[in-house]
Chimera marker file (.cmm) of the C-alpha trace (Angstrom):
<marker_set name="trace">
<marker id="1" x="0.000" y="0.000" z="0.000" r="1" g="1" b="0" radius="0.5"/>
<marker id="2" x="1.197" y="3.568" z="-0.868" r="1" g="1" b="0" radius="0.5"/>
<marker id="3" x="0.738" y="6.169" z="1.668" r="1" g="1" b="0" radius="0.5"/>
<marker id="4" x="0.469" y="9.816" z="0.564" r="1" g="1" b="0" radius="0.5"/>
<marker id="5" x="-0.463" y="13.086" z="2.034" r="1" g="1" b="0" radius="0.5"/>
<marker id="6" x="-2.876" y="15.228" z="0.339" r="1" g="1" b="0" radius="0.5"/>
<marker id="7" x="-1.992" y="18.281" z="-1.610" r="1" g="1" b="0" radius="0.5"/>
<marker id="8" x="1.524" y="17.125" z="-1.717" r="1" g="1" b="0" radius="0.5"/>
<marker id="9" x="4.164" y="16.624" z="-4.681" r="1" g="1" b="0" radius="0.5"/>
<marker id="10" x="4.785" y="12.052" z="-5.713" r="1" g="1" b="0" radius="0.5"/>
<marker id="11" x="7.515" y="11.217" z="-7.375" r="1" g="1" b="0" radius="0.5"/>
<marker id="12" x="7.188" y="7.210" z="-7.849" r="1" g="1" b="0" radius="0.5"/>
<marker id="13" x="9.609" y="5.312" z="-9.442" r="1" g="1" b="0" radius="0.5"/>
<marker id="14" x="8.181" y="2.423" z="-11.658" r="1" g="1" b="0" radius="0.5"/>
<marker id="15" x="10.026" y="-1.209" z="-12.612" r="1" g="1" b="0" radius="0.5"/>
<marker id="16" x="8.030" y="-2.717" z="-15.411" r="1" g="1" b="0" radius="0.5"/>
<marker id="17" x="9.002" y="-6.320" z="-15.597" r="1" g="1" b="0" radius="0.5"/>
<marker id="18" x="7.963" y="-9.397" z="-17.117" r="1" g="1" b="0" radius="0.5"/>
<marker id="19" x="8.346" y="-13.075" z="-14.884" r="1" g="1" b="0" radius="0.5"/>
<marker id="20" x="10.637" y="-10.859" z="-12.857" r="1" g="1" b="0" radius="0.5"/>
<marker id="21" x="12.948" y="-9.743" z="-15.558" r="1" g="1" b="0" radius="0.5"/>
<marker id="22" x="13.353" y="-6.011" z="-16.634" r="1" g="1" b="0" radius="0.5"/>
<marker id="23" x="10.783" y="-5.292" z="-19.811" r="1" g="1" b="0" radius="0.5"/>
<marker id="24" x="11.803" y="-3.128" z="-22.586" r="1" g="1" b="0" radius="0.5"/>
<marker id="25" x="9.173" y="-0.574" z="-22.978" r="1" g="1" b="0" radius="0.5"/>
<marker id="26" x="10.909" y="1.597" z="-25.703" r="1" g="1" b="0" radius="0.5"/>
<marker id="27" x="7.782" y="3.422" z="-28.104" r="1" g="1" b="0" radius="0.5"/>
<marker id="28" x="5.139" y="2.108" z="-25.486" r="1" g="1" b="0" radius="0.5"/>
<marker id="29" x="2.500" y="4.241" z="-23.838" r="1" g="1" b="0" radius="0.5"/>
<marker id="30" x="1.980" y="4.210" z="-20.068" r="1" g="1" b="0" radius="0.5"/>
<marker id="31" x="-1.176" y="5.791" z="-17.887" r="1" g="1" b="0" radius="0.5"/>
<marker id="32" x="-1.280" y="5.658" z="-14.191" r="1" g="1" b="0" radius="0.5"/>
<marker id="33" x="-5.077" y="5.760" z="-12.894" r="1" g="1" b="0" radius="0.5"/>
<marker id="34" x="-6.191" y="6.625" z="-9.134" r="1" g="1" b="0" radius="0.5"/>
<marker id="35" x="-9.769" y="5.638" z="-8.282" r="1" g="1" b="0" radius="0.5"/>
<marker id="36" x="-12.460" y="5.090" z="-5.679" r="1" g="1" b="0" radius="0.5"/>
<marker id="37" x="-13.624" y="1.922" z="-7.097" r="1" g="1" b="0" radius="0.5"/>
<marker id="38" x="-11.881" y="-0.923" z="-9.475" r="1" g="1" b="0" radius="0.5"/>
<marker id="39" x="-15.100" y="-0.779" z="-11.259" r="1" g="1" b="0" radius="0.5"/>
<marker id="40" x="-15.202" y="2.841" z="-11.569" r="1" g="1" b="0" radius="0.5"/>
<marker id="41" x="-15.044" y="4.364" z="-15.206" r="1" g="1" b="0" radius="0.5"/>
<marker id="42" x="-12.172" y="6.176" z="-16.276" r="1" g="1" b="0" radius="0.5"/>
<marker id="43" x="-14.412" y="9.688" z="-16.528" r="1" g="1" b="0" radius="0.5"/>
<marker id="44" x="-14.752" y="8.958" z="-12.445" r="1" g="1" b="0" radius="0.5"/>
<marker id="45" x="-11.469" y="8.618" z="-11.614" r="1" g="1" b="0" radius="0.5"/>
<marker id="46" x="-9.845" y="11.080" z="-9.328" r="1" g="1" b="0" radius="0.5"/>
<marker id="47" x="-6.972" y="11.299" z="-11.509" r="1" g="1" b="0" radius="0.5"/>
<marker id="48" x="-4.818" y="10.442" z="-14.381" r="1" g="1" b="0" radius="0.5"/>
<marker id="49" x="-1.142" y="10.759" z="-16.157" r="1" g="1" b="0" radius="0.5"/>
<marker id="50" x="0.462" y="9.504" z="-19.193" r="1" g="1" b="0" radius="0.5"/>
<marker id="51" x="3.414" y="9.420" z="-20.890" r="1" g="1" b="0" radius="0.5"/>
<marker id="52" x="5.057" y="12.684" z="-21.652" r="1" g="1" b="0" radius="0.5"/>
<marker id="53" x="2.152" y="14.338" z="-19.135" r="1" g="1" b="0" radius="0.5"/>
<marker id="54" x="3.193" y="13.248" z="-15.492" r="1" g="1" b="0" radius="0.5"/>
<marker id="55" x="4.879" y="9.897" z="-16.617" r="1" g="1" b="0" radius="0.5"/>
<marker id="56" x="8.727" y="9.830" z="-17.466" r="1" g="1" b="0" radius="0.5"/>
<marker id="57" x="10.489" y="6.950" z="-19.027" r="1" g="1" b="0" radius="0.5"/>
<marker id="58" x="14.078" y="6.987" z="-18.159" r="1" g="1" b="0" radius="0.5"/>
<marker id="59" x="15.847" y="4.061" z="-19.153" r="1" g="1" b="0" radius="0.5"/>
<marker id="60" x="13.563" y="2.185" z="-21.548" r="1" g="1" b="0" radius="0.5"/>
<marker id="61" x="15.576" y="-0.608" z="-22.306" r="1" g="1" b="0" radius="0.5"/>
<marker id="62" x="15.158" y="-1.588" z="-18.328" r="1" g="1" b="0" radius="0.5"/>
<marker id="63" x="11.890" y="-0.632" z="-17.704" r="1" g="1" b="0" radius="0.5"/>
<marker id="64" x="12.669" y="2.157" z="-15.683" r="1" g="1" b="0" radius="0.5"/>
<marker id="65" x="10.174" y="5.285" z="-15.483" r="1" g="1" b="0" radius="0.5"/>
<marker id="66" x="8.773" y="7.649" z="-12.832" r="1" g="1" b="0" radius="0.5"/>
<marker id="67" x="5.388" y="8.550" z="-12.201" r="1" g="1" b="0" radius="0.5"/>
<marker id="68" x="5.116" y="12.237" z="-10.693" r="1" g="1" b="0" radius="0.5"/>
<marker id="69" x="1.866" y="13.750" z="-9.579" r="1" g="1" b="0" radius="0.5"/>
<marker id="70" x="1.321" y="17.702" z="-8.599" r="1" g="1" b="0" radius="0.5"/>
<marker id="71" x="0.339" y="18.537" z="-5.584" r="1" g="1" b="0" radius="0.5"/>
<marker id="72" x="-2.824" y="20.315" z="-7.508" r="1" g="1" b="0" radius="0.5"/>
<marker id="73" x="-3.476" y="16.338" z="-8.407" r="1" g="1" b="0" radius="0.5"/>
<marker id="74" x="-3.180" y="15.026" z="-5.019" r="1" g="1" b="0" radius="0.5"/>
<marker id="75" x="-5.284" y="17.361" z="-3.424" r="1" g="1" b="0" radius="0.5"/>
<marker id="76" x="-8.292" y="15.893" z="-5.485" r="1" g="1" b="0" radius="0.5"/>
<marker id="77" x="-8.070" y="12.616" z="-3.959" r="1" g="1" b="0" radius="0.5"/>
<marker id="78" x="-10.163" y="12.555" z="-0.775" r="1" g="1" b="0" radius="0.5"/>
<marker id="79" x="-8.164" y="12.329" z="2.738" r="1" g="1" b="0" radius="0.5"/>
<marker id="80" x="-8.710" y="9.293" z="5.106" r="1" g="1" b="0" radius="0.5"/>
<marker id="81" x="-9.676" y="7.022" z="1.791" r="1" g="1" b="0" radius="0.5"/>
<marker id="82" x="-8.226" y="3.684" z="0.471" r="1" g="1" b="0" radius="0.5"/>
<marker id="83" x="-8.253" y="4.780" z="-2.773" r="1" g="1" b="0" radius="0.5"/>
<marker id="84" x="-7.397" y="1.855" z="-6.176" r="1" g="1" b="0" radius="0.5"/>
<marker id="85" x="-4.539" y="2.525" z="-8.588" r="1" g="1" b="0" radius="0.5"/>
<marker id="86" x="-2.971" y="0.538" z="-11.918" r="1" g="1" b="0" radius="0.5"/>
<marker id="87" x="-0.355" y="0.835" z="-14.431" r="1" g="1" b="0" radius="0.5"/>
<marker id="88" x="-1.273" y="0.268" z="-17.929" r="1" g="1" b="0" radius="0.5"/>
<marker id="89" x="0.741" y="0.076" z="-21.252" r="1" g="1" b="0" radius="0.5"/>
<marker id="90" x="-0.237" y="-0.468" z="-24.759" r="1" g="1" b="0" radius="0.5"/>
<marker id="91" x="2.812" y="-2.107" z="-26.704" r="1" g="1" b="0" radius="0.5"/>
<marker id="92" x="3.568" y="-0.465" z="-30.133" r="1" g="1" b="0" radius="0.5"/>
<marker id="93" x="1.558" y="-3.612" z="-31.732" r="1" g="1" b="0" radius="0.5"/>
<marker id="94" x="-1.692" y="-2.455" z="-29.748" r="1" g="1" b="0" radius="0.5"/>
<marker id="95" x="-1.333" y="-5.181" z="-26.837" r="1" g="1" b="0" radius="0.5"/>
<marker id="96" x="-2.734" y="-3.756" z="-23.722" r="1" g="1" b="0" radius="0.5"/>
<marker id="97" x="-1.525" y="-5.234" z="-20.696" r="1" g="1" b="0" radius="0.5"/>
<marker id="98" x="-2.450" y="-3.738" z="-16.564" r="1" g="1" b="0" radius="0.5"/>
<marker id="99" x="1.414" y="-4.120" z="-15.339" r="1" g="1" b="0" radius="0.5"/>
<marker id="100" x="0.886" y="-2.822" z="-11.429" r="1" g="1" b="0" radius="0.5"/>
<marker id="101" x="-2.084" y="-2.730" z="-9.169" r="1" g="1" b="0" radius="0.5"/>
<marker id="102" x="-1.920" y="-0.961" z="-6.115" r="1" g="1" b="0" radius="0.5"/>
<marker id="103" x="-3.591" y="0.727" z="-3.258" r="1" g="1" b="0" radius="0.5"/>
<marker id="104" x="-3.072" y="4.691" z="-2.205" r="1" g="1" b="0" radius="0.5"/>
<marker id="105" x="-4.270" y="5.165" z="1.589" r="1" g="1" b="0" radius="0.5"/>
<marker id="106" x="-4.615" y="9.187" z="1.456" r="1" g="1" b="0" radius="0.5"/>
<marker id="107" x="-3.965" y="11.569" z="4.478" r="1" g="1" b="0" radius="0.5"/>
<marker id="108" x="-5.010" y="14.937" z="4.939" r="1" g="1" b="0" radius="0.5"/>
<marker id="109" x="-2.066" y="17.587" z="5.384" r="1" g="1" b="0" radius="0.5"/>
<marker id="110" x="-1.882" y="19.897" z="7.944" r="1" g="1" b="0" radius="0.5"/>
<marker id="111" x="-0.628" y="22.676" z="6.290" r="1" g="1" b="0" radius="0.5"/>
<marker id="112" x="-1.839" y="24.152" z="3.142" r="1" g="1" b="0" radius="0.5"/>
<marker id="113" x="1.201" y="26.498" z="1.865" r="1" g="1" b="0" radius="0.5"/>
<marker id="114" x="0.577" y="25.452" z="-1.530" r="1" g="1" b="0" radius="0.5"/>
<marker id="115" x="-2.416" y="28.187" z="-1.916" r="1" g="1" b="0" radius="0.5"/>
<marker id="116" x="-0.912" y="31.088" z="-0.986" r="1" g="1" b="0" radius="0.5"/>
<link id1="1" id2="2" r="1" g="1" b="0" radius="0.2"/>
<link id1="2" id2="3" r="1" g="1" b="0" radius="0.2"/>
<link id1="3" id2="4" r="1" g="1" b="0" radius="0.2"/>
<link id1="4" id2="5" r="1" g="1" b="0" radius="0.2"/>
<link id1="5" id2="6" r="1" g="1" b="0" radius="0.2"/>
<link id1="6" id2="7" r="1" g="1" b="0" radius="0.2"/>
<link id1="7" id2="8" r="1" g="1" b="0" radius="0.2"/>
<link id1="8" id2="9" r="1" g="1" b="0" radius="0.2"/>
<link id1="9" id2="10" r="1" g="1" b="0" radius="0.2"/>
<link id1="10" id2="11" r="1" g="1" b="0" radius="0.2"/>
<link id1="11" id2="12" r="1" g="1" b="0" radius="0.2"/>
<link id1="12" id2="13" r="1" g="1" b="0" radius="0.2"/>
<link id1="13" id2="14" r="1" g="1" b="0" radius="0.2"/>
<link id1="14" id2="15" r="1" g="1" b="0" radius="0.2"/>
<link id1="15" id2="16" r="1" g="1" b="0" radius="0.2"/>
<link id1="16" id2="17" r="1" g="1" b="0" radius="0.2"/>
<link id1="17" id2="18" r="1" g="1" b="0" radius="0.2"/>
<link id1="18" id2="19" r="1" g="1" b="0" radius="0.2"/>
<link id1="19" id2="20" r="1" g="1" b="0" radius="0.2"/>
<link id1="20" id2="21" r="1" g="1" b="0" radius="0.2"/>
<link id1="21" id2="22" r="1" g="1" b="0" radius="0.2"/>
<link id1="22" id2="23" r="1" g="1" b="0" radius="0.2"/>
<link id1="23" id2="24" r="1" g="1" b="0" radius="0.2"/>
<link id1="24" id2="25" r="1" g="1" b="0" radius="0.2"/>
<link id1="25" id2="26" r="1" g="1" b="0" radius="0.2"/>
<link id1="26" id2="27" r="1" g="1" b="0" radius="0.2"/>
<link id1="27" id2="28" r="1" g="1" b="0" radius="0.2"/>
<link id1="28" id2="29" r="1" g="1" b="0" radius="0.2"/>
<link id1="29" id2="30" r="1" g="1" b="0" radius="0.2"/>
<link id1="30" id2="31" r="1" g="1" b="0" radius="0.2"/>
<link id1="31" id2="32" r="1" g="1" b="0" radius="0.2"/>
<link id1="32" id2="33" r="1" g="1" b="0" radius="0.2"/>
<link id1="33" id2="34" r="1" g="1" b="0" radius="0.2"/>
<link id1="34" id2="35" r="1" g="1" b="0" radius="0.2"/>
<link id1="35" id2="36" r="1" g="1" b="0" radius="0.2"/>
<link id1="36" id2="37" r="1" g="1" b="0" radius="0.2"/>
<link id1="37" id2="38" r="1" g="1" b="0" radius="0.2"/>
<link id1="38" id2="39" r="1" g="1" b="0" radius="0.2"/>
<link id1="39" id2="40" r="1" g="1" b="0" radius="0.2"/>
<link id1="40" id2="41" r="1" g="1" b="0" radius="0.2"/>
<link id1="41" id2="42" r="1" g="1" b="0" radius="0.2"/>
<link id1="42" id2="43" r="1" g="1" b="0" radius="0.2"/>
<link id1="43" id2="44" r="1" g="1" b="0" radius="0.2"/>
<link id1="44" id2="45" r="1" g="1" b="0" radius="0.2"/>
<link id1="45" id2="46" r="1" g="1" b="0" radius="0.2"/>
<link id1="46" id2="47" r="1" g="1" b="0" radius="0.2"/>
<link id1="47" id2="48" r="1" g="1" b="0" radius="0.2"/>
<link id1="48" id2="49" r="1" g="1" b="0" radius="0.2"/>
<link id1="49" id2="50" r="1" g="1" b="0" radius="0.2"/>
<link id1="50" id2="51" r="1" g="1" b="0" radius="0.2"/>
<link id1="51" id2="52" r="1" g="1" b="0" radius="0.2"/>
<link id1="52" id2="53" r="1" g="1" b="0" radius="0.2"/>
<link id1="53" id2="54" r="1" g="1" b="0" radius="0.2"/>
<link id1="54" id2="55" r="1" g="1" b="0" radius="0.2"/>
<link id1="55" id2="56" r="1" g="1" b="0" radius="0.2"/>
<link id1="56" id2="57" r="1" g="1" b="0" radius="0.2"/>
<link id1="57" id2="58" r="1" g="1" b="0" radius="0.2"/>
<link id1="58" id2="59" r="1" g="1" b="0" radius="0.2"/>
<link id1="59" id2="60" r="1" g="1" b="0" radius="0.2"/>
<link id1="60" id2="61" r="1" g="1" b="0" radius="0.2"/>
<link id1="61" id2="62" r="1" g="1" b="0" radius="0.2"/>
<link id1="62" id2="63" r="1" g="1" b="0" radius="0.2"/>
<link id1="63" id2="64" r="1" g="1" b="0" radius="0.2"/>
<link id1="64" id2="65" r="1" g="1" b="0" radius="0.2"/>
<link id1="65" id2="66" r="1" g="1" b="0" radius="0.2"/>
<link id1="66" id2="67" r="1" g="1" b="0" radius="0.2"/>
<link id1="67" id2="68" r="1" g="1" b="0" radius="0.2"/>
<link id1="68" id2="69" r="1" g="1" b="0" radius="0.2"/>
<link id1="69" id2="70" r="1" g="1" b="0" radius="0.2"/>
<link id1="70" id2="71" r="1" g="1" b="0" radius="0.2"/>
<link id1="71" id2="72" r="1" g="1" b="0" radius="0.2"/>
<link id1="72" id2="73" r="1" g="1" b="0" radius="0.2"/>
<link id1="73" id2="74" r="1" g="1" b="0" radius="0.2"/>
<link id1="74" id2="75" r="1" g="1" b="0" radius="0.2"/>
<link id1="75" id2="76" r="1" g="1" b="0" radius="0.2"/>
<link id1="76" id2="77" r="1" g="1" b="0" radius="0.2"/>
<link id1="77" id2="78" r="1" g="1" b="0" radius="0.2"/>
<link id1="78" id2="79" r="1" g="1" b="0" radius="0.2"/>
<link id1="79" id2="80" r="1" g="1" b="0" radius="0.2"/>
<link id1="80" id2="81" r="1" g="1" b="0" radius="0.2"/>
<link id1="81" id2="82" r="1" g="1" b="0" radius="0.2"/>
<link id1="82" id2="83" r="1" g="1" b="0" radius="0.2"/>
<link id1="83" id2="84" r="1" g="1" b="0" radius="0.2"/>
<link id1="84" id2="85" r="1" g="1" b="0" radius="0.2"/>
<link id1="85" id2="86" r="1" g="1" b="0" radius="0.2"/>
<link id1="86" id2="87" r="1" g="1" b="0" radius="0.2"/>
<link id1="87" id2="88" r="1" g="1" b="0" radius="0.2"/>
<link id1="88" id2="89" r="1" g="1" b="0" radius="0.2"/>
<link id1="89" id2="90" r="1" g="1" b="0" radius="0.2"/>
<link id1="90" id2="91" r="1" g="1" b="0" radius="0.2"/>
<link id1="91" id2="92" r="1" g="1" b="0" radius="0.2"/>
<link id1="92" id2="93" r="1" g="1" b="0" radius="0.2"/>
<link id1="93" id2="94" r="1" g="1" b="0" radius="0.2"/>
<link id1="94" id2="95" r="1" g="1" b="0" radius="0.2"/>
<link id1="95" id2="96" r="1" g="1" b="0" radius="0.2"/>
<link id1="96" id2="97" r="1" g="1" b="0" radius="0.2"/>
<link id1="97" id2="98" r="1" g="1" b="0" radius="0.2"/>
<link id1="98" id2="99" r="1" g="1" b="0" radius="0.2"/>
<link id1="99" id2="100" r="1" g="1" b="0" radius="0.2"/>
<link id1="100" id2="101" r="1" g="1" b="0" radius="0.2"/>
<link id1="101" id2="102" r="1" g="1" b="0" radius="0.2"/>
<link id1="102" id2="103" r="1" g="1" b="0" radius="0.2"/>
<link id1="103" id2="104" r="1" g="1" b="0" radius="0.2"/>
<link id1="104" id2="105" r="1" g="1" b="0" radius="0.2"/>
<link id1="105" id2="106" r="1" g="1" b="0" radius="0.2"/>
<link id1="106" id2="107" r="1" g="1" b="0" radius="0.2"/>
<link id1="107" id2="108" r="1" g="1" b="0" radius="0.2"/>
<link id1="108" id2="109" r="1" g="1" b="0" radius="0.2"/>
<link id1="109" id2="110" r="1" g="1" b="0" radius="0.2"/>
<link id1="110" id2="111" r="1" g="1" b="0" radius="0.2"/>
<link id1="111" id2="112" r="1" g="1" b="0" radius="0.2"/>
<link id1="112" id2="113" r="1" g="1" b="0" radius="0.2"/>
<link id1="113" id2="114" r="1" g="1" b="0" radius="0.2"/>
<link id1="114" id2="115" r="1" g="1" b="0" radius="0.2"/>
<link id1="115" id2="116" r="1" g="1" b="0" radius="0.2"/>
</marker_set>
């Protein structure tokens, strides 16, 4: 389980492997999706990034990337919540495959310097 306080900057870094082994994900597209529900819709979800917009590959050839979220995205998730969260790529051929699933348990913050 990830723990994260609300309004505040996430920098994640991401392994995507395959039986264990790093996975090449050189020309592949990534989204990272927080939500309530498993079974909510993606127009529900309290938020989302892709790569090139809040998801940075770094070494592709290892699988290496980092998943960063503003504190403007954090503050829309809802404090004191287990909130659900995945990692999805589409291959270059069009394969889709969910590579991560996770849990974000969300604290409030106690100060809000961020606003001012």
């Amino acid at each position: 389980m990830l723990e994260l306080i609300k309004g505040n900057s996430v920098d994640m870094d991401v392994n995507i492997t395959l039986s264990g082994l790093p996975y090449q994900i050189s020309g592949h597209q990534l989204w990272f999706t927080v939500k309530a529900t498993r079974q909510d819709t993606d127009p529900q979800a309290y938020g989302q990034i892709i790569t090139g917009s809040g998801i940075s590959i770094i070494n592709a050839a290892s699988g290496f990337c980092v998943m960063s979220l503003t504190p403007q995205q954090t503050d829309n998730f809802p404090a004191g919540a287990t909130l659900e969260c995945d990692v999805q790529m589409r291959t270059p051929e069009g394969k889709v495959y969910t590579v991560l699933f996770e849990q974000i348990e969300m604290t409030e913050r106690v100060t809000h310097a961020f606003y001012q």
